[in-house]
Structure formats: structure tokens, C-alpha cells
C-alpha positions as CSV (number, residue, x, y, z in Angstrom):
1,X,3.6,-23.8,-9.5
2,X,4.9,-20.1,-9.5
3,X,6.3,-18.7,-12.6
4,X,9.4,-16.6,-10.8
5,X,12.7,-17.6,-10.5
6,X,15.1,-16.0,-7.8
7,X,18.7,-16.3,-9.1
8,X,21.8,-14.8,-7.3
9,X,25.1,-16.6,-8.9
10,X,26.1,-17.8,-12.4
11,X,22.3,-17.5,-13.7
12,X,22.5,-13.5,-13.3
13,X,22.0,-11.8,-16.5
14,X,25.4,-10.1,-15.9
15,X,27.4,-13.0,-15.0
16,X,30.4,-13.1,-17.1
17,X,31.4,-16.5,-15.7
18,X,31.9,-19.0,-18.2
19,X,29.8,-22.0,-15.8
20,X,26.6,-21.0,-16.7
21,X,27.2,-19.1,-19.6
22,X,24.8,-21.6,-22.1
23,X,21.8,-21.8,-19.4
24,X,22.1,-17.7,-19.0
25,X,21.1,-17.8,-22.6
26,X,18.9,-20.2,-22.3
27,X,17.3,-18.1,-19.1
28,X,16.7,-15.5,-21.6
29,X,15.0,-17.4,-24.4
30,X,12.8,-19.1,-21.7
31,X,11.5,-16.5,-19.4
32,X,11.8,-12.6,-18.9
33,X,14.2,-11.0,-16.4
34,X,11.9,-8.7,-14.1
35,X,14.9,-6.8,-13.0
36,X,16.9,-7.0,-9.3
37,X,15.1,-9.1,-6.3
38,X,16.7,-9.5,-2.6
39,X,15.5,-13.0,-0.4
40,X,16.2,-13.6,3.1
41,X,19.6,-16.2,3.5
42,X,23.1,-16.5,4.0
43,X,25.3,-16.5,1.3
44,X,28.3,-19.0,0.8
45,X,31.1,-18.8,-1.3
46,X,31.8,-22.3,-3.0
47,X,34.8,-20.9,-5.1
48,X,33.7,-20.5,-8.7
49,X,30.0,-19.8,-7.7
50,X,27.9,-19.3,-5.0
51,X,25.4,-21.3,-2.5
52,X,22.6,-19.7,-0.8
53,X,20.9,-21.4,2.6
54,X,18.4,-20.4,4.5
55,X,19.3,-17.5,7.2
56,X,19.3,-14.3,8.8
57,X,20.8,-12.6,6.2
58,X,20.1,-10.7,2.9
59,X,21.0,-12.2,-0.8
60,X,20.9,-10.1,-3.8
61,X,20.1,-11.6,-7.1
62,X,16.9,-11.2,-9.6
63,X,13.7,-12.2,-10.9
64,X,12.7,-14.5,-14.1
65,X,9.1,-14.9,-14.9
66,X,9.8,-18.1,-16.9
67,X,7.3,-18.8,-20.0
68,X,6.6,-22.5,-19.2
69,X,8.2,-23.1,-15.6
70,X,8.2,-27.3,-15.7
71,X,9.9,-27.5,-18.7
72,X,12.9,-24.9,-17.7
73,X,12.7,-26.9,-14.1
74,X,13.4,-30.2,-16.1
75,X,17.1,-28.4,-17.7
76,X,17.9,-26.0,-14.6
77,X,17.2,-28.7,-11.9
78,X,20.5,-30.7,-14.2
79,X,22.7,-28.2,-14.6
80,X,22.2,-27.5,-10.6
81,X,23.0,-31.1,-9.8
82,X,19.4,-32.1,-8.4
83,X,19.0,-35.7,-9.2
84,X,17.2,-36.9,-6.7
85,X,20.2,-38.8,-4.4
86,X,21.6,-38.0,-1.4
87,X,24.9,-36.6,-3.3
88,X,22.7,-33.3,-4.5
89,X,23.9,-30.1,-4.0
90,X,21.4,-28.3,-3.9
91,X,17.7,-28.4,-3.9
92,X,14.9,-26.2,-5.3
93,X,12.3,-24.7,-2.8
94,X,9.7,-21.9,-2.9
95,X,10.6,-18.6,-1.4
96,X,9.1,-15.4,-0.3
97,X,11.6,-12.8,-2.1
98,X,11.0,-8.9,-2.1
99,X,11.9,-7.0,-5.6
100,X,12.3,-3.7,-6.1
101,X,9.4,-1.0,-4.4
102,X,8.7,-3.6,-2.0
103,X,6.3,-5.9,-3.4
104,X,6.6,-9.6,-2.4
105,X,6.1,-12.5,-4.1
106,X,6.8,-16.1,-3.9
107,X,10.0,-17.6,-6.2
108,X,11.7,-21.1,-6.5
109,X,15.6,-20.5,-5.7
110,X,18.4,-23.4,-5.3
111,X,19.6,-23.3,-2.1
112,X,22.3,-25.7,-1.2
113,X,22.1,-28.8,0.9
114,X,25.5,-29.6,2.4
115,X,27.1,-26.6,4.3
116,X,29.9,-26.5,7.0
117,X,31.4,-23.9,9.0
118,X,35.0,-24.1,6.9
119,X,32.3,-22.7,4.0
120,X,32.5,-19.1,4.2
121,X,29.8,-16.4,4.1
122,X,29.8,-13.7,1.8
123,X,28.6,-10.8,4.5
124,X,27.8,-8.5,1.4
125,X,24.9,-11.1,0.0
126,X,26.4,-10.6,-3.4
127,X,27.7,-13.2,-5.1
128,X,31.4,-12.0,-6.9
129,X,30.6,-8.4,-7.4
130,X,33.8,-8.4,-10.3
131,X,32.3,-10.8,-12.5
132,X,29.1,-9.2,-12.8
């Protein structure tokens, strides 16, 4: 299981939403932020916080390197909604992401399940550039 963890919405260190406010902390205490990342997607906007599919396109966000990756899995796959059922939002998968200087490695990153064409994209590929 990789350590990294690509994050683009409310899990940003600079988010200043209030969803995601305890787990940002909780981001902080659990792994360490390896600075600004950039995956291959599309990103949605979902209102109060983003979704990222698969894609042509580019999303910014960042890097964790999380200290003990199952157990911060077991807490961020809740707050994200992944319980297993056909009602999940979104699900966690393995990316290839580039960070900054080019290197490449491979991160898990929620990407969401359900999307339709009244969802739209955020053309940018960052998520509510105000709140950060």
C-alpha cells in the first residue's frame, strides 16, 4: 500500500471550509504534507466541495505521506462516504500523480462515482480558489 495521499478539496491544508475542518487536523497529526501535487482528471463542482473523476484534464491539490496509511484509510474512507454500498460517493483508487519538479509517484485519491452532465466542470482544476 502506498503511503501518499493526493487531496484537491476540503482536505487541503488551506481549506478554510468548515466540512472538513476536524479531518484537516487530523491530516496533519497523521501524515506530513509534501507540498502541491497535480493528477490527471476532471474536476466537478458538487456545491460546498469538490469531486474529481477520471479525465483529460488537470486537478490541482497536494501530497500527504501519511505515518500509518490503513489506519487513516479506516477514518478518511467515513468521512468520504465509502461504505461499501451502492449509495457511495466516492471511492478510493491508486493514481499516478506528478508533484512539483516533475517526479511521479503513485497516490490514493477519492474520486467520485456518480457523475452527470447537469454536474459541472471546474475548467481551472482548482477546487474554490476563495476558500483556500
Amino acid at each position: 500500500m502506498t503511503p501518499f495521499l493526493f487531496v484537491y478539496g476540503t482536505l487541503q491544508p488551506g481549506a478554510q471550509s468548515d466540512l472538513g475542518a476536524r479531518e484537516r487536523t487530523r491530516l496533519k497529526a497523521d501524515g506530513v504534507f509534501l507540498g502541491p501535487a497535480l493528477a490527471q482528471g476532471i474536476l466537478l463542482d458538487l456545491g460546498g466541495y469538490p469531486g474529481m473523476m477520471q479525465g483529460a484534464g488537470s486537478v490541482h491539490g497536494g501530497i500527504y505521506k501519511l505515518h500509518v496509511p490503513e489506519s487513516v484509510f479506516a477514518w478518511l474512507d467515513l468521512y468520504e462516504g465509502i461504505n461499501g454500498t451502492p449509495n457511495d460517493e466516492y471511492c478510493r483508487r491508486e493514481i499516478e500523480v506528478t508533484r512539483e519538479g516533475g517526479a511521479q509517484i503513485s497516490a490514493y485519491a477519492y474520486l467520485i462515482l456518480k457523475t452527470s452532465d447537469a454536474i459541472p466542470a471546474i475548467p481551472s482544476g482548482r477546487w474554490n480558489a476563495s476558500s483556500l
